[in-house]
C-alpha positions, -999 to +999 in steps of 0.1 A: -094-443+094-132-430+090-143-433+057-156-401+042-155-408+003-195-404-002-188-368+005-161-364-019-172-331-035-175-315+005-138-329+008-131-312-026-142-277-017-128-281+020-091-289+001-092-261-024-098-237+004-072-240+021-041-218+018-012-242+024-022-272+008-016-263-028+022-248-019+028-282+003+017-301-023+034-286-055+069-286-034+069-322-031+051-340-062+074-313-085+101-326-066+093-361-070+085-359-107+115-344-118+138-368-100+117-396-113+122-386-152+163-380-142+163-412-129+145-434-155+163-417-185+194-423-170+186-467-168+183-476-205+166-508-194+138-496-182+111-502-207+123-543-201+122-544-164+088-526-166+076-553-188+094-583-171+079-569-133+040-570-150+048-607-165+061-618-129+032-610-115+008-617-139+023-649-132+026-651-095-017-636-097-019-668-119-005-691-095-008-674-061-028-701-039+005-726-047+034-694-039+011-686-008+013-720+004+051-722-002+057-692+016+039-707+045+057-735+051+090-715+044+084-692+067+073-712+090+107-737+089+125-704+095+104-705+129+078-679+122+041-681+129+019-675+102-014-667+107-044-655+082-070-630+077-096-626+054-113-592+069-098-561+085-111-570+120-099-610+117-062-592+111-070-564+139-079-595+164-049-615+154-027-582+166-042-570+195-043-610+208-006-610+203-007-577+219-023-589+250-010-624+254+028-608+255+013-582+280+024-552+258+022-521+267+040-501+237+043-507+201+068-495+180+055-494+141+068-489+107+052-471+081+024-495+065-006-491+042-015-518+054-017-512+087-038-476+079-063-503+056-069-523+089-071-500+110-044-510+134-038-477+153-076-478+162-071-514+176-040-507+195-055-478+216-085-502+220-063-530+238-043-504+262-015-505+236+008-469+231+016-471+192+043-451+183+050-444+150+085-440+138+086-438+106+095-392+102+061-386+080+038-410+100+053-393+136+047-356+120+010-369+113+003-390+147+013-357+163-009-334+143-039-361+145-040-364+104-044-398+085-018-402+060-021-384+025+000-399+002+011-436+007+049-431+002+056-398+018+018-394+041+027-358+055+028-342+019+002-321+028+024-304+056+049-280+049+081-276+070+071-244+089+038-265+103+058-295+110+081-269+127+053-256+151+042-290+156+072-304+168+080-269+189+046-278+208+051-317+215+080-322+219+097-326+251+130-306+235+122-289+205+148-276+180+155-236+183+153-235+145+128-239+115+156-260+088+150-292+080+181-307+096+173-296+130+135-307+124+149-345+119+171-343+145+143-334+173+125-360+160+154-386+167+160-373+200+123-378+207+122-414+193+154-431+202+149-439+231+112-448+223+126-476+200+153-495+226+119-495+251+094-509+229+078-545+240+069-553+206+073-542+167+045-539+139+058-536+103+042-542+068+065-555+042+068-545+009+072-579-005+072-614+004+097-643-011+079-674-019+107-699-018+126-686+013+095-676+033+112-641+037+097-608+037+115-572+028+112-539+038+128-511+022+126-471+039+152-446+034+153-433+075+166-470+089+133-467+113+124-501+101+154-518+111+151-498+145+116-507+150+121-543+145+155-554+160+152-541+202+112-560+207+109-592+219+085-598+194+075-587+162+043-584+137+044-585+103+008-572+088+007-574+048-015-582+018-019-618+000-010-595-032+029-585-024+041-621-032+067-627-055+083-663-065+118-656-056+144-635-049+157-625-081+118-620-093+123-594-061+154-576-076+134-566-106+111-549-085+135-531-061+149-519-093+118-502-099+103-488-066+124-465-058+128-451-091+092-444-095+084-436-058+111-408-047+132-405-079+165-428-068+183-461-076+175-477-047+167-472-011+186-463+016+177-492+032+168-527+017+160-553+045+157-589+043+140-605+076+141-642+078+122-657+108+133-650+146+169-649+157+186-677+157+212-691+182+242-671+177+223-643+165+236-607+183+201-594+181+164-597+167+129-605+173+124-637+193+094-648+178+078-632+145+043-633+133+031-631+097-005-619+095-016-625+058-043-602+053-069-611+019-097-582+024-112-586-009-082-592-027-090-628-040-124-614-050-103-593-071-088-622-092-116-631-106-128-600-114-114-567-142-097-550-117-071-580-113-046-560-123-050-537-096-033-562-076+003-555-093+006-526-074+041-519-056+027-490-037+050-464-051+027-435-055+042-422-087+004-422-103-004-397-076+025-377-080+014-373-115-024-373-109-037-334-118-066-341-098-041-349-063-022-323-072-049-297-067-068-318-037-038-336-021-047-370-004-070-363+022-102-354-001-107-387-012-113-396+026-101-430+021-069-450+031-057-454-002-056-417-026-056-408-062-052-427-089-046-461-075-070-455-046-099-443-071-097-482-080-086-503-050-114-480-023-144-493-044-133-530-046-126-532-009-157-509+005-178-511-026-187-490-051-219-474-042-200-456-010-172-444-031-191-436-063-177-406-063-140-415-068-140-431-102-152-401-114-123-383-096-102-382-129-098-362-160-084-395-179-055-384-187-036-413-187-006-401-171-008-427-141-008-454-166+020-442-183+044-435-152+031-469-133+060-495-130+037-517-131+014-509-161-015-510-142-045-495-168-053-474-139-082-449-170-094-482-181-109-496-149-120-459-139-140-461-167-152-495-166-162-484-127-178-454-142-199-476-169-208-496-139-217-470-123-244-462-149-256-492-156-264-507-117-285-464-114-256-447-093-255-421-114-271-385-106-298-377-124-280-347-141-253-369-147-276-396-162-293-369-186-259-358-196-245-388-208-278-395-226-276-360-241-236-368-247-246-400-265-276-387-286-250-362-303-221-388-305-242-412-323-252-381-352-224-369-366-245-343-381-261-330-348-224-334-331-210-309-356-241-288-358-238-284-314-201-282-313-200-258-339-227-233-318-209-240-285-174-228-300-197-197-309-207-192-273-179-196-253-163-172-274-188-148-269-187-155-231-150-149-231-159-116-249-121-108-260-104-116-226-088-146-229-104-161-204-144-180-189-155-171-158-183-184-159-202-211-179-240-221-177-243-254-164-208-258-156-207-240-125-185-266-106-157-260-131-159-222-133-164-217-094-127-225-088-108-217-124-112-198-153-117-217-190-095-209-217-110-189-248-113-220-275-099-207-308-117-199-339-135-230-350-139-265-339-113-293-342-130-306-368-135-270-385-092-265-381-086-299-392-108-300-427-087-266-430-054-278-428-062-308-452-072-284-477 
């Protein structure tokens, strides 16, 4: 995907325009947070697996080199090939040479993030290879010619009545009705056959298993398990970072994904591959390749956003995220959105294209607090942010604002004196309405929303009140 985070606030204004994206948007991530809460009040022990899921992968982070190294030779006495990549383009080669060598012509693929942060689809159409997607969401969006905007569910941005059109004007037998059931089903009768023809698979995996050499993938629409089985061959593309020691280290975090990402126990489907088929096998891949993929992610180690690189891709901080909710994925114009992307787009492309996306964020906190992970998702935006400052990024009117900002914070006398007069002001402004229209200097606030009328006094002013 073409990276177009440097023009963020262009992207911004583009999003807020448009007429659909804000329904499509609140349909979904209400849906999603509301099954999320029913579902984690309803398993008492989630506080502890939360906790025990950041210590085993503090851990495996600690130790990763010696688990990546076991999960090579494992793998590898399970007869795959296991091959690695340090750059987008080393992983894109390694595919499209596979590609070529077994004289492919189509590729069936499941979902991947990984696959969207390498660029695969690019590379396929490059080497003469048809990608076909089959995951529901990523077919709705190779149709429509979107990149993904949300990493769990990547058509959020659609709702059912375009996906409806869509499908009414590719494909081949289109359902007579707008429902979602007949949606799904002329997507199946437009992929089935699609998967038993395919001459090879691509897949991501949403973790790996040290001691076995295993990988799992986990969907709810069984695509993977179609996508993977019929090929001769099959590719598994996935990060250094989605280790874990074992598979009861996995349970803990298939306990959590689902929970946090779609608002359920567990998947509908859970897969564990291990290697090609063997003799005796019904069915499966011949041969397997692991491409382990690094882009930047050991830099990471050594550096504060380390522990970025707990993150099981679930997408509840976006589904939280204020800022998504208004913009949806797409604004960010980069592979990963929101909250978690904010982070993980600057330490991959570097911070002075993306400068932009720290500051994407009201710092609420709320990603932090709904992350299975406990990823300190407002800590590193701000550390980014200071960053920012300090290595000149900044505007200029953000430079003189911060230096105005600090002047005041540092005199508590001046701070009172200047909040005091701009409690005065806004109230003017609001002149008995309610409501701000418009602000001077804050014209990028006020241009799409009104401000509150701030009550009689500043916090300060109410507090000293009360005490008394």
């Amino acid at each position: 995907m073409k990276q177009t985070s440097h023009r963020f606030s262009q992207n911004v204004t583009r999003a807020l325009a448009e007429p659909t994206l804000k329904l499509a948007l609140d349909r979904t991530t209400t849906l999603l947070r509301s099954r999320r809460a029913r579902v984690i009040a309803d398993f008492p022990q989630y506080a502890q697996a939360r906790e025990t899921a950041q210590k085993i992968k503090d851990h495996t982070l600690d130790n990763l080199g010696h688990y990546l190294r076991q999960f090579e030779q494992n793998a590898i006495a399970s007869g795959a090939q296991v091959h690695w990549a340090a750059t987008p383009a080393e992983a894109r080669k390694i595919v499209t040479d596979i590609c070529t060598a077994e004289g492919a012509k189509t590729a069936t693929r499941v979902k991947s993030m990984l696959g969207e942060e390498i660029g695969i689809g690019e590379a396929l159409a490059e080497a003469g290879v048809e990608r076909i997607e089959t995951d529901l969401a990523e077919h709705i969006i190779q149709l429509a010619g979107d990149p993904p905007s949300h990493i769990v569910m990547p058509a959020m941005h659609k709702t059912h009545e375009q996906v409806a059109e869509l499908f009414a004007d590719k494909h081949a037998q289109p359902s007579a009705t707008q429902d979602v059931p007949a949606l799904v089903e002329s997507a199946r009768r437009e992929l089935r056959p699609k998967f038993l023809n395919a001459d090879i698979s691509i897949s991501g995996a949403n973790f790996l298993i040290a001691d076995t050499g295993s990988f799992i993938t986990v969907t709810n629409e069984g695509n993977a398990e179609l996508t993977t089985t019929p090929p001769r061959t099959h590719i598994v593309t996935v990060g250094i970072e989605k280790m874990v020691p074992s598979l009861k280290h996995a349970a803990v975090f298939l306990r959590l994904l689902s929970r946090a990402a779609i608002g359920t126990e567990i998947t509908q489907y859970t897969t564990f591959y291990n290697g090609p088929k063997r003799a005796g096998d019904r069915d499966g891949p011949e041969r397997v390749h692991i491409v382990l993929v690094d882009n930047h992610r050991s830099d990471m180690l050594s550096d504060f956003l380390r522990p970025m690189l707990r993150c099981i891709r679930c997408g509840a901080c976006m589904n939280h995220c204020p800022v998504y909710s208004a913009v949806g994925g797409h604004a960010y114009g980069a592979v990963y959105p929101g909250p978690m992307g904010s982070v993980l787009t600057p330490a991959m492309t570097g911070l002075k294209g993306s400068k932009d996306l720290p500051n994407a964020c009201t710092l609420n906190g709320r990603c932090k607090e709904v992350c299975p992970v406990n990823i300190p998702l407002p800590d590193m935006l701000r550390s980014l942010r200071a960053r920012q400052f300090d290595a000149g990024m900044a505007s200029p009117r953000t430079a003189w604002s911060l230096r105005l900002w600090a002047m005041l914070a540092t005199r508590p006398a001046l701070y009172r004196l200047a909040t005091g007069a701009a409690n005065i002001g806004l109230r003017v402004l609001a002149r008995g309405r309610g409501k701000i229209s418009a602000v001077p200097l804050a014209g990028g606030w006020t241009r799409t929303r009104d401000l509150p009328q701030p009550e009689a006094g500043t916090f300060m002013q109410q507090y000293k009140k009360k005490r008394h």
